[in-house]
C-alpha positions as CSV (number, residue, x, y, z in Angstrom):
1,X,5.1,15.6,29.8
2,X,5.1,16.3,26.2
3,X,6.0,13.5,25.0
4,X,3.0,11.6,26.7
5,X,2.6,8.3,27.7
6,X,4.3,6.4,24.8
7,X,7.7,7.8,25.7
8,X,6.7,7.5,29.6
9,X,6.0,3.4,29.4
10,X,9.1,3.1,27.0
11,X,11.4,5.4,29.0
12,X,10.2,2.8,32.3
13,X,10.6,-0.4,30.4
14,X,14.0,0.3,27.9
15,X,16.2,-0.2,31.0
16,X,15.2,-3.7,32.0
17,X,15.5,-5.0,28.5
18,X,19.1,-6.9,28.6
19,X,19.4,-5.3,24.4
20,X,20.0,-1.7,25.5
21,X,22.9,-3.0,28.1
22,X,24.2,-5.1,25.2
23,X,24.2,-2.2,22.5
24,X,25.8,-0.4,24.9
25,X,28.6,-2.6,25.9
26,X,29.3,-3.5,22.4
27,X,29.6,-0.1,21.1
28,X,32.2,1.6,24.1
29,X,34.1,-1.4,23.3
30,X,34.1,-1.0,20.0
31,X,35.1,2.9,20.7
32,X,37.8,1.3,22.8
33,X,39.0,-1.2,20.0
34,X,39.4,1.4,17.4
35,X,41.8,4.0,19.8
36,X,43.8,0.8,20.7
37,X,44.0,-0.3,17.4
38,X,45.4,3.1,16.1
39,X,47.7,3.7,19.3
40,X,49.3,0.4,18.4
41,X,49.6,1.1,14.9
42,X,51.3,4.2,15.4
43,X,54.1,2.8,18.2
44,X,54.1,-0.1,15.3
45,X,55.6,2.0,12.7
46,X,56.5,5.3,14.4
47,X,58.1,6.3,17.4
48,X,56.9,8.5,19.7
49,X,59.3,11.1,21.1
50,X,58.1,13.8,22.6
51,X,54.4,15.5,23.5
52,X,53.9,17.2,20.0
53,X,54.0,13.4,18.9
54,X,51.4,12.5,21.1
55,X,49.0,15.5,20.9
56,X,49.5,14.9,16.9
57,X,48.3,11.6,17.4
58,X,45.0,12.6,19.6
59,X,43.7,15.2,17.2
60,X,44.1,12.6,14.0
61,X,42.4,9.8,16.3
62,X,39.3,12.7,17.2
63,X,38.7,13.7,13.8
64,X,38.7,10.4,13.2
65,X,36.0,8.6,15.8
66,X,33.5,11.8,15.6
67,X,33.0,11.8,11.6
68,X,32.3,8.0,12.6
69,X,30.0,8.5,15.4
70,X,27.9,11.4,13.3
71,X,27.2,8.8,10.5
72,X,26.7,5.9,12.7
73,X,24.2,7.3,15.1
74,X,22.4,9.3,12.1
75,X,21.4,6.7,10.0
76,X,20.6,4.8,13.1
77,X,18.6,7.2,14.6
78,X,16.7,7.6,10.8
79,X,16.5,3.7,10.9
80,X,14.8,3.4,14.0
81,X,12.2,6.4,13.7
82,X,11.0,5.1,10.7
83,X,10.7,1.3,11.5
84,X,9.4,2.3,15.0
85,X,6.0,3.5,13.4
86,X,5.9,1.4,10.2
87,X,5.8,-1.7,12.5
88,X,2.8,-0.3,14.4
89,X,1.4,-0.2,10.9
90,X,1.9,-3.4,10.0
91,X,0.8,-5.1,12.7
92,X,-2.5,-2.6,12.1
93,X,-2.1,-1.2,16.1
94,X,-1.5,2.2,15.0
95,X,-5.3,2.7,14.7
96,X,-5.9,1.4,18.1
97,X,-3.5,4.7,19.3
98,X,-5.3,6.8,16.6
99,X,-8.0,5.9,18.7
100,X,-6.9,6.9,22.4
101,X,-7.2,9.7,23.9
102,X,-3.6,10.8,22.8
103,X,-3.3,14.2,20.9
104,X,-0.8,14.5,18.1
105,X,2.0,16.0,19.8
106,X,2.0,12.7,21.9
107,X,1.6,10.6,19.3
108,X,4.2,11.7,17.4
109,X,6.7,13.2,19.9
110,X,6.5,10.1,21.9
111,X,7.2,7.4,19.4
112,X,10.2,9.8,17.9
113,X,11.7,10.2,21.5
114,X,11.4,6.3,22.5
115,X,12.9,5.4,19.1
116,X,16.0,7.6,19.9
117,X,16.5,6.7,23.5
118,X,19.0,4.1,22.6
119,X,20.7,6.4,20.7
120,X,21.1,8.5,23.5
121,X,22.4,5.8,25.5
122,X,25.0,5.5,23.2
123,X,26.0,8.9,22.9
124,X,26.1,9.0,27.0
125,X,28.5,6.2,27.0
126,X,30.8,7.5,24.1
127,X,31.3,10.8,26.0
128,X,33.8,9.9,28.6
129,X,35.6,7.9,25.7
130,X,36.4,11.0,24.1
131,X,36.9,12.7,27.1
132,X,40.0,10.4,27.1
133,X,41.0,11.0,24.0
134,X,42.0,14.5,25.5
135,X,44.3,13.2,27.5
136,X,46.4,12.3,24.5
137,X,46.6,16.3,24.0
138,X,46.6,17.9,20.8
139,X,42.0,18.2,21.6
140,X,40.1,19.9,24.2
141,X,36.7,19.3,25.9
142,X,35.4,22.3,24.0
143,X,35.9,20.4,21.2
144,X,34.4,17.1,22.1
145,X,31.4,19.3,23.5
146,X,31.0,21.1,20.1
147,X,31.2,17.7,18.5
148,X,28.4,15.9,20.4
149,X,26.0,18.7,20.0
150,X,26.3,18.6,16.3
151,X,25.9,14.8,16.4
152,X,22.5,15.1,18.7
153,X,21.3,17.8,16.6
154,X,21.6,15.9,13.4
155,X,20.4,12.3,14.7
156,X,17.2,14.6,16.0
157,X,16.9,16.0,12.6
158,X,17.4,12.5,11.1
159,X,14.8,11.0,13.8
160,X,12.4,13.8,12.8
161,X,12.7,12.9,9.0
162,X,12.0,9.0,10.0
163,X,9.3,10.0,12.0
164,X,7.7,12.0,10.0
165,X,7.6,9.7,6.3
166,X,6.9,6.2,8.4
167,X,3.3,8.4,9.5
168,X,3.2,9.5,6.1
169,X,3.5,6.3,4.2
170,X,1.6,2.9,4.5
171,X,4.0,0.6,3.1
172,X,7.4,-0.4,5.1
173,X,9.7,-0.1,2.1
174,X,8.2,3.0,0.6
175,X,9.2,4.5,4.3
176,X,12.3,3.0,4.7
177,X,13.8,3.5,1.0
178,X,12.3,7.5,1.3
179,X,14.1,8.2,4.4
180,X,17.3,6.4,3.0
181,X,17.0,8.6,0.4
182,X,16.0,12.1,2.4
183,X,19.0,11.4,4.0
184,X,21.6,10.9,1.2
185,X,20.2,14.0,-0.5
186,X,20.7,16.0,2.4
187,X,24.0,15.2,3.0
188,X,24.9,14.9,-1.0
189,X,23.1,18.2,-2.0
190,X,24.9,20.7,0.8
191,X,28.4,18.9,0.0
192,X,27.4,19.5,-3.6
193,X,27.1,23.5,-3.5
194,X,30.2,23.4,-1.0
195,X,32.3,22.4,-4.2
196,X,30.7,25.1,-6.2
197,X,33.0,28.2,-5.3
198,X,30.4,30.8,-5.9
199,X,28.3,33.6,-3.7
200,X,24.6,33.6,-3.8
201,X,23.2,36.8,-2.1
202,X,26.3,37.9,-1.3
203,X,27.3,34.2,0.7
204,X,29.7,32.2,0.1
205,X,28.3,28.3,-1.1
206,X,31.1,27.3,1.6
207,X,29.8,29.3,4.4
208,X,26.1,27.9,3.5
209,X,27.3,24.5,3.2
210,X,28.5,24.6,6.9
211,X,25.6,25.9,8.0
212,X,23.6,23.1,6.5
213,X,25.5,19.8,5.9
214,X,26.0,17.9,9.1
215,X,29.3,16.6,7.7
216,X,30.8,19.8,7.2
217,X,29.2,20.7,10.6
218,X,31.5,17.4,12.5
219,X,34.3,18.0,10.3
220,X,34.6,21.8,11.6
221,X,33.9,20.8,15.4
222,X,37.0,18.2,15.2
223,X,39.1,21.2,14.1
224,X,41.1,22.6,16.9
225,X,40.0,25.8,15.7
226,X,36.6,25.3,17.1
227,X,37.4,27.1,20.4
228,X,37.8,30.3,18.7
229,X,35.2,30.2,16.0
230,X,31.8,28.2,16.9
231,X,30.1,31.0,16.3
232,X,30.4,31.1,12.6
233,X,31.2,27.3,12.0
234,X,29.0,25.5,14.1
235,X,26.4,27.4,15.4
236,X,24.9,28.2,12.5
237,X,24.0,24.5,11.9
238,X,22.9,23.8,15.3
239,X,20.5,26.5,14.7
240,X,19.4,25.4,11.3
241,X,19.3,21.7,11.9
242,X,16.8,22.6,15.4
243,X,15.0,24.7,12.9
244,X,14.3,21.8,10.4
245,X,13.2,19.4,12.8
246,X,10.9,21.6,14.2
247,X,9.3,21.7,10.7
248,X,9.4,18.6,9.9
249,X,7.9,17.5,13.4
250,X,5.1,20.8,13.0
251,X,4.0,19.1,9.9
252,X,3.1,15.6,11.3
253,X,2.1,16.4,14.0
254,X,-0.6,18.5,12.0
255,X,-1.4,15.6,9.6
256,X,-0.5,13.0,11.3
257,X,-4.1,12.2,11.6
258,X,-4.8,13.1,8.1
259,X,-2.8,10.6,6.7
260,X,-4.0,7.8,8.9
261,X,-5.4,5.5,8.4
262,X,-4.9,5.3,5.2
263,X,-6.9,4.2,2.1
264,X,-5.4,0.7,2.3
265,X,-5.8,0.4,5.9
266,X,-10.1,1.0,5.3
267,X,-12.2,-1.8,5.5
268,X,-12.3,-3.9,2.5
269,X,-15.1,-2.6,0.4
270,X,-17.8,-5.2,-0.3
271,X,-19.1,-6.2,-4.4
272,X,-22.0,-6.3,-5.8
273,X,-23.0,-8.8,-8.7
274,X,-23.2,-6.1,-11.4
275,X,-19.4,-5.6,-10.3
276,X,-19.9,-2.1,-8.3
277,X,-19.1,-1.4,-4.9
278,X,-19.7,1.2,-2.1
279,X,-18.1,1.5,1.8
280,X,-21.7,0.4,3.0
281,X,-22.5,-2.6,0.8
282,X,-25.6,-0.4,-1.2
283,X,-26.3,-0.5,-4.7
284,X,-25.9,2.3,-7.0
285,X,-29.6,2.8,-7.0
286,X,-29.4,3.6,-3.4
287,X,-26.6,5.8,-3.7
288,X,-28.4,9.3,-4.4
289,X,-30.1,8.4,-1.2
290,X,-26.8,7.7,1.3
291,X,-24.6,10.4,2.3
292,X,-20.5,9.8,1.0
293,X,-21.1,7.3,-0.9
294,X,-18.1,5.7,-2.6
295,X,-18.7,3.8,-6.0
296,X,-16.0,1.9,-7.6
297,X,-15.4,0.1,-10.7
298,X,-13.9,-3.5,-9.9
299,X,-12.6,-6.3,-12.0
300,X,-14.7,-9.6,-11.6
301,X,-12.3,-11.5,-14.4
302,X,-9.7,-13.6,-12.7
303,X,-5.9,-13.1,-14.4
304,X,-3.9,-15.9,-14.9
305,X,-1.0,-16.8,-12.5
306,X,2.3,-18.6,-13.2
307,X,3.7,-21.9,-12.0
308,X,5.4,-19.8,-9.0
309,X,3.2,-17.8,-7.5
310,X,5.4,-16.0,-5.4
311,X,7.5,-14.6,-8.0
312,X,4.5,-13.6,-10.1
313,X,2.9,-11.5,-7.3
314,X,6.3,-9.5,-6.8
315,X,6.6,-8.9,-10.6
316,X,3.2,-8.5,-11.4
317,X,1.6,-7.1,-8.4
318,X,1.9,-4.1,-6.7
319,X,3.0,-5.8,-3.6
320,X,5.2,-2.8,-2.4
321,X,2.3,-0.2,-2.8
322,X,1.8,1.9,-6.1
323,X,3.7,4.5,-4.5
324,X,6.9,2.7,-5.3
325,X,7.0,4.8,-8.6
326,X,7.7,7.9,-6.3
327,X,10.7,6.3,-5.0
328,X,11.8,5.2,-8.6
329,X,11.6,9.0,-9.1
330,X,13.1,10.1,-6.4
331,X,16.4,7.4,-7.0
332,X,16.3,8.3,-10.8
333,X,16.8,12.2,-9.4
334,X,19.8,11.3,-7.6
335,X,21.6,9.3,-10.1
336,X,20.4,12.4,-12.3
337,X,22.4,14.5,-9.7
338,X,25.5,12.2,-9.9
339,X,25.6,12.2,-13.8
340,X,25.8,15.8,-13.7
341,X,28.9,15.5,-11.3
342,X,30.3,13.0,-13.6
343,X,29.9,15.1,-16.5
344,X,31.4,18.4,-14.9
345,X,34.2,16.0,-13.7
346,X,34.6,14.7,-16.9
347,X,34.1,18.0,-18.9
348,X,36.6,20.0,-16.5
349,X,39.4,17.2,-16.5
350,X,39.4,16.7,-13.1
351,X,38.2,13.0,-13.5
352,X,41.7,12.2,-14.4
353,X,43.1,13.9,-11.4
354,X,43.3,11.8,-7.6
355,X,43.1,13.4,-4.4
356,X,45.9,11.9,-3.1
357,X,46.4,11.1,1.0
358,X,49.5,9.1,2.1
359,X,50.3,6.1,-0.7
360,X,46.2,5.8,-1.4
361,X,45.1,8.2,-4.6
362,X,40.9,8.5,-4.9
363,X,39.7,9.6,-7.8
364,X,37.7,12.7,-7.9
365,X,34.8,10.9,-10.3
366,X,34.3,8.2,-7.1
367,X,33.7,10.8,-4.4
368,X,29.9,11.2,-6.1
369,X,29.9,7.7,-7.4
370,X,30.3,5.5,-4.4
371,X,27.7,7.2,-2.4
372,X,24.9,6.2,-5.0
373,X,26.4,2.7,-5.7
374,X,26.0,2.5,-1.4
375,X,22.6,4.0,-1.2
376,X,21.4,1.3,-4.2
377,X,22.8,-1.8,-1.9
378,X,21.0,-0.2,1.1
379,X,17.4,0.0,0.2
380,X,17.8,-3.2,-2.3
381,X,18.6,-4.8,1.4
382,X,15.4,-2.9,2.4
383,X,13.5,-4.0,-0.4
384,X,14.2,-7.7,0.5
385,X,13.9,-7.7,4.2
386,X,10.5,-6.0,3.9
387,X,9.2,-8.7,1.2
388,X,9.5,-10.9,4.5
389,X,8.2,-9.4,6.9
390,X,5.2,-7.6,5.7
391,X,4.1,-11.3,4.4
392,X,4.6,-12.0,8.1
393,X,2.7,-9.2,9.7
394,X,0.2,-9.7,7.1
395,X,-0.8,-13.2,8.6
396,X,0.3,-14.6,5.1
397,X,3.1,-16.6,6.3
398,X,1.0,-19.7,7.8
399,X,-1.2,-19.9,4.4
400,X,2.0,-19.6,2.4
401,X,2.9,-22.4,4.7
402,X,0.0,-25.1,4.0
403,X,0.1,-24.5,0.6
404,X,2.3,-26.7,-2.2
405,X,4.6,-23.8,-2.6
406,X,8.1,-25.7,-2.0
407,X,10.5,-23.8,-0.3
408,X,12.8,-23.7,-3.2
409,X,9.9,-21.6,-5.0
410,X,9.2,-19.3,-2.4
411,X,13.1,-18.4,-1.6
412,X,13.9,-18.1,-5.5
413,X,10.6,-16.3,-6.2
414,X,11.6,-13.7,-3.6
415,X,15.2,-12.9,-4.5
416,X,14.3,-12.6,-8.1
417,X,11.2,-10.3,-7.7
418,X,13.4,-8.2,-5.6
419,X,15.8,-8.2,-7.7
420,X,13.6,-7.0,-10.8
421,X,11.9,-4.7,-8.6
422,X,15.2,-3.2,-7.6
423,X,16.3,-3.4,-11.5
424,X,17.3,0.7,-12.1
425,X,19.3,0.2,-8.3
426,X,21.2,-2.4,-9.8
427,X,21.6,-1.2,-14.0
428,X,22.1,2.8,-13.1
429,X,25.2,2.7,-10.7
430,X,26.7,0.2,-13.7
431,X,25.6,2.7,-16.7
432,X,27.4,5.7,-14.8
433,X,30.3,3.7,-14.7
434,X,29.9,2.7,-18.3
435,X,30.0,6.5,-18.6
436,X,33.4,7.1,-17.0
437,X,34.6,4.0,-19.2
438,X,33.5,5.5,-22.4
439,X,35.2,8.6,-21.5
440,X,38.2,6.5,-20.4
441,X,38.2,7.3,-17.3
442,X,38.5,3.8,-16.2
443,X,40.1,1.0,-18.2
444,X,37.8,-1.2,-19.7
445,X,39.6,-3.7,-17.8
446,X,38.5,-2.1,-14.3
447,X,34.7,-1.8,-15.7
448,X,34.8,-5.3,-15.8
449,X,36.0,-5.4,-12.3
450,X,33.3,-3.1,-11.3
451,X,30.3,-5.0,-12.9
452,X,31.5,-8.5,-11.5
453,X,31.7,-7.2,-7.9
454,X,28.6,-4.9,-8.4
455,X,26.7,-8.2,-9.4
456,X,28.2,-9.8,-6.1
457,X,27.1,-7.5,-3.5
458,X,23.8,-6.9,-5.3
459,X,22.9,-10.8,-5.4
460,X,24.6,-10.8,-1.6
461,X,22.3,-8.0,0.0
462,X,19.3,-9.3,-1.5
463,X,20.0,-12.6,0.2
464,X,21.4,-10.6,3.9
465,X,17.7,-9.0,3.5
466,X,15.7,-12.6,2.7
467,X,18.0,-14.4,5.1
468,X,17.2,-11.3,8.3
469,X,13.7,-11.4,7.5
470,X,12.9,-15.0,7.8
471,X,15.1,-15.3,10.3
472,X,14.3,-12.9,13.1
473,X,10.4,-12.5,14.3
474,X,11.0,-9.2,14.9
475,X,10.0,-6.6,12.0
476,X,12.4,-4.4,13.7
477,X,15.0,-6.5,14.6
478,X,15.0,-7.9,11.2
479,X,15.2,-4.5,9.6
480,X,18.3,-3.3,12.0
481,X,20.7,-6.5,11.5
482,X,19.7,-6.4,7.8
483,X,20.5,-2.8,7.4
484,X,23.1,-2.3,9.6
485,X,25.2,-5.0,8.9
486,X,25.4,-3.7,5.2
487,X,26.2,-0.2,6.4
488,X,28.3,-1.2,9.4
489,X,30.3,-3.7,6.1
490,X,31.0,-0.7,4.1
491,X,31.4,2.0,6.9
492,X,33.9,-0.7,8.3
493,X,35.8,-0.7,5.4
494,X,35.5,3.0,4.9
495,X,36.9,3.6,8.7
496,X,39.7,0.9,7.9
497,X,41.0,2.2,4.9
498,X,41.2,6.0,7.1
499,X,42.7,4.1,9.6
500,X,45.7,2.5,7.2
501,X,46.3,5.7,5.4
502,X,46.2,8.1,8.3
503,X,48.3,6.2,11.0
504,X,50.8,4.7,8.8
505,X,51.4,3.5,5.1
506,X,53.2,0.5,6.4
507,X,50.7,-2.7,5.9
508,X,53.1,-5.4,7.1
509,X,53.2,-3.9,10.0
510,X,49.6,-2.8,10.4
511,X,48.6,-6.9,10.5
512,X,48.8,-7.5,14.2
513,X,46.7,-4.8,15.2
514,X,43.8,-4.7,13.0
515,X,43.8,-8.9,14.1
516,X,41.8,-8.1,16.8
517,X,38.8,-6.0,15.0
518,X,38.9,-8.6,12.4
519,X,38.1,-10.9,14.8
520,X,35.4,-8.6,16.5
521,X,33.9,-8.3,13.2
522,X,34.1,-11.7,12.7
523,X,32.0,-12.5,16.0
524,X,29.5,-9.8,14.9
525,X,28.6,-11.0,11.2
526,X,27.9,-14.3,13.4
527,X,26.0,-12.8,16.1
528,X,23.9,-11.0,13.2
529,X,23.6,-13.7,11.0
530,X,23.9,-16.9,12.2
531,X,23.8,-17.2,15.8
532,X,20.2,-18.7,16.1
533,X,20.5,-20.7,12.9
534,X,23.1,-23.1,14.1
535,X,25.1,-23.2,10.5
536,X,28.7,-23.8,10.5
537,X,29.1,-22.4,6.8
538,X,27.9,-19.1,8.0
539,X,30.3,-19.5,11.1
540,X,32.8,-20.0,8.3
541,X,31.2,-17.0,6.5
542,X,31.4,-14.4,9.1
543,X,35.3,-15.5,10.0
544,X,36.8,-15.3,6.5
545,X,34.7,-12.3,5.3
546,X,36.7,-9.9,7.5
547,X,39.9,-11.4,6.8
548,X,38.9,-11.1,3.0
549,X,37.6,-7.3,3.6
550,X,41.1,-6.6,5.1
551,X,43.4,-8.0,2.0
552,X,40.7,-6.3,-0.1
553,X,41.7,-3.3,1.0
554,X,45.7,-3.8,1.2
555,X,45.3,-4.9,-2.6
556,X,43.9,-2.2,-3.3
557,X,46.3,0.5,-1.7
558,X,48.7,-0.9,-3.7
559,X,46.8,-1.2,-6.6
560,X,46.4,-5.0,-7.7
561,X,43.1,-4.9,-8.5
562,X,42.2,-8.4,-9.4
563,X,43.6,-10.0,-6.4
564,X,40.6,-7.8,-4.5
565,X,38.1,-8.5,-6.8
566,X,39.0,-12.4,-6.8
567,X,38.4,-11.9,-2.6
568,X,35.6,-10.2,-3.3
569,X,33.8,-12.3,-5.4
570,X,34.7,-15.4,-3.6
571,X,33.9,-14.2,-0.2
572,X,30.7,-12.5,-0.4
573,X,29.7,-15.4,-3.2
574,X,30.5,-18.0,-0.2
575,X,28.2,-15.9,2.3
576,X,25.2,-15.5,-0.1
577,X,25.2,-19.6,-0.8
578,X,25.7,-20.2,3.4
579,X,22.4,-18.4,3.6
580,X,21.1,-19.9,0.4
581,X,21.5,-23.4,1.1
582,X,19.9,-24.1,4.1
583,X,16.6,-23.2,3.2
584,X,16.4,-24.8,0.2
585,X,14.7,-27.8,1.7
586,X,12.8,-26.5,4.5
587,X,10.4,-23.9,5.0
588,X,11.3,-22.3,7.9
589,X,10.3,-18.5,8.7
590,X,10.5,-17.2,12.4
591,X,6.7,-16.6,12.7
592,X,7.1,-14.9,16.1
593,X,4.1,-16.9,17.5
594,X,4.4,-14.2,21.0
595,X,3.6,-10.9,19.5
596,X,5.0,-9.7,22.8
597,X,8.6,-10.2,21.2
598,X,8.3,-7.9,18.8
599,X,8.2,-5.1,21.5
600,X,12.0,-5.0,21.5
């Protein structure tokens, strides 16, 4: 096969694994939930009299569950490729493959179609889920066809982009924050010149926004209009999507090899006493007389360290990899590409303006605003999970272990390094918003609101990471709860507040349904967080913060702000000190003493 012997073994050994049957189950009933949910909040609050009623109904419930499903599986599929490959990395096995007799195209398709074989699994059970969503009327199987192509095609184009940077790059973070970002600018950039309203070579930026951005791409093949005109709306970003991953693939495949192993994975290069080194252990007189050899400077003086340790090496170190700087760069270009926005917004006078849907009114300056302020909680979480578990894959944890370090030091010497590393994620989003409030866009009142909860979630997600990473033995499985239950949080609330504005603006008598996902979130936040810790105050955690989330959102439909930031604050502020708390006084980090665990 093409894919080779690493998809083979992992195509054989997925299906007996009881977490592919548990993903799922969990996510056709979650499918399930969310139609229920919305049938019974439109009988709630409407009635439904005739087949035009119900075929109304179907097509609002489609183009709502496949926007949902697109950015789901994509950032899963992204999440997955990439941590598939770093954690081969860090447990230094990647050079025992490098080693085999596989050729690159194995090597590379292989891990990329064993990563996305869950995916997959999910899309196979979603499809007869919106095959029932026809029989509401008002959608046709063309349409649910169209829809599920564009979702494999991007999730492959997202798989390809993980793929490729986890090869690339030695350092977990560097690939996981990279791929966060290669994703947010391909979606950000193509909405972007879609807003522009100008021709470039004779094409319309719409028509080469379709062709490119995988939202637009979803957003057309919900449209009943699909039937009649794929050809101009959706093929061309089938076509252009294949085309993409086939060059990002093409090019690791070809270095692939090049790239590894890298510098920092090369034997540790030995000193002489004149404070010079080469790979073979000769002295510079020798040199002229080896072949390649490699002579470097090194620094014999010792450098002071501070009374934690642990937070000095994350400040003063470069524990994440030099390479850091390039994602600085990269995170500085997007805010640069927000501020732009902002200031056309601003400039134009469409800042003031709201796009308004139902009894909810968005501003125009939050559309750009919000995606940043999400992408800087993501790869803060990624920051701190990956502070974890590279010490753990780097044997480091059992020294850290039998050393004076108190736990108190080692937990508060991680969240603050993170949190200074992770500095311009946290000060940026706040100084664009600072922006907006000296152009009184917002009230200063509101900008207060802002930097209270901003401060919240930042503080919260820097825990969620700490908490995942010492928690789970699995690099992987610590990486997908800490992720996902930051993205699931906020593409929760996202779906909710779609839900509430698009089935009904009646929240009294929206309660009863939306009971039941509350609850279903509730049992997930536990299963995710707290389910092998045994803590009742996370128990406690992962019931209210749903409930919380929920009157969050009511208050702020109708617009009284500090009753959601109060709920806010309080709830997320109780969830970071259940995590907190408990390891204060004991140093316990899931070490993952059977390597074999980590295969899942």
């Amino acid at each position: 096969m093409l894919a080779g012997p690493i998809f083979i073994r992992e195509a054989v050994v997925s299906p007996r694994q009881p977490r592919i049957f548990l993903m799922r189950v969990v996510y056709g009933v979650s499918l399930l939930i969310l139609i229920s949910t919305a049938w019974m909040l439109i009988i709630g609050t409407q009635e439904i009299r005739n087949l035009s009623d119900m075929a109304r109904f179907g097509a609002l419930l489609f183009q709502t569950l496949a926007p949902l499903q697109l950015a789901l599986l994509m950032f899963m599929s992204a999440i997955q490729s990439a941590s598939n490959v770093a954690v081969e990395k860090d447990r230094q096995t990647l050079i025992l493959l490098l080693m085999t007799r596989l050729n690159n195209n194995e090597l590379v398709l292989g891990k990329l179609f064993s990563s996305l074989l869950s995916i997959g699994s999910m899309l196979l059970t979603a499809l007869p889920i919106f095959m029932l969503i026809v029989l509401f009327g008002g959608t046709s199987f063309q349409q649910v066809g169209w829809s599920f192509a564009v979702t494999i095609a991007a999730c492959l184009a997202a798989g390809s982009l993980g793929t490729m940077v986890a090869f690339w790059r030695e350092k977990t973070f560097q690939t996981l924050a990279l791929v966060l970002m290669g994703m947010a600018f391909w979606v950000g950039i193509w909405e972007s010149v879609g807003q522009l309203n100008a021709t470039l070579l004779g094409v319309s930026t719409e028509t080469i926004a379709d062709a490119l951005s995988p939202w637009q791409a979803i957003m057309a093949a919900s449209r009943p209009s699909v039937v009649q005109s794929w050809q101009t709306e959706v093929l061309p970003f089938l076509i252009t999507s294949s085309l993409l991953s086939l060059f990002i693939l093409t090019i690791a495949v070809l270095r692939v090899r090049v790239w590894n192993p890298s510098r920092e994975a090369r034997p540790t290069q030995q000193v002489d006493e004149f404070g010079e080194v080469d790979i073979f252990g000769a002295t510079v007189e020798g040199a002229a007389k080896a072949p390649r050899i490699v002579v470097e400077k090194v620094r014999l003086t010792s450098r002071s360290v501070w009374n934690n340790p642990v937070l000095w090496r994350e400040m003063m170190t470069w524990a994440h990899g030099k390479k850091i700087l390039f994602i600085r760069f990269a995170y500085w270009s997007a805010a640069a590409c927000v501020l732009a926005a902002l200031i056309w917004t601003v400039n134009s006078g469409a800042a003031t303006r709201t796009t308004a849907s139902a009894d909810v009114s968005v501003p125009i300056a939050a559309r750009p605003l919000a995606p940043l302020m999400l992408l800087s909680l993501v790869v803060l979480t990624a920051l701190a999970v990956t502070s974890i578990t590279s010490e753990r894959d780097g044997r480091a944890i059992d020294l850290l272990q039998v050393t004076d370090l108190s736990p108190k030091e080692f937990l508060f010497g991680k969240l603050f390094g993170v949190m200074y590393l992770g500095l311009d994620l946290i000060l940026i989003p706040l100084a664009l918003c600072g922006y907006l409030c000296w152009n009184q866009v917002i009230s200063v009142e509101n900008f207060a609101y802002v930097i209270l909860c901003s401060l919240v979630l930042n503080v919260f997600v820097t825990t969620l990471g700490l908490h995942s990473g010492m928690l789970h033995a699995s690099t992987r499985t610590a990486i997908s709860v800490a992720l996902g239950t930051v993205f699931f949080l906020f593409l929760g609330v996202i779906t909710c507040m779609v839900m509430i504005v698009s089935f009904s603006g009646n929240v009294q008598a929206q309660l009863a349904p939306f009971i039941a996902c509350m609850l279903g979130g509730a049992i997930g936040l536990y299963i995710a967080l707290g389910v092998r810790s045994n803590s009742v105050a996370i128990g406690a955690a992962s019931l209210i913060l749903p409930i919380a989330m929920f009157y969050s959102i009511t208050s702020l439909l109708i617009k009284s702000y500090p009753s959601a930031v109060v709920a806010v604050a309080f709830t997320y502020g109780f969830a970071t000190t259940a995590m907190i708390v408990p390891r204060l006084n004991e140093f316990r980090i899931s070490t993952g003493r059977s390597h074999s665990s980590d295969q899942d």
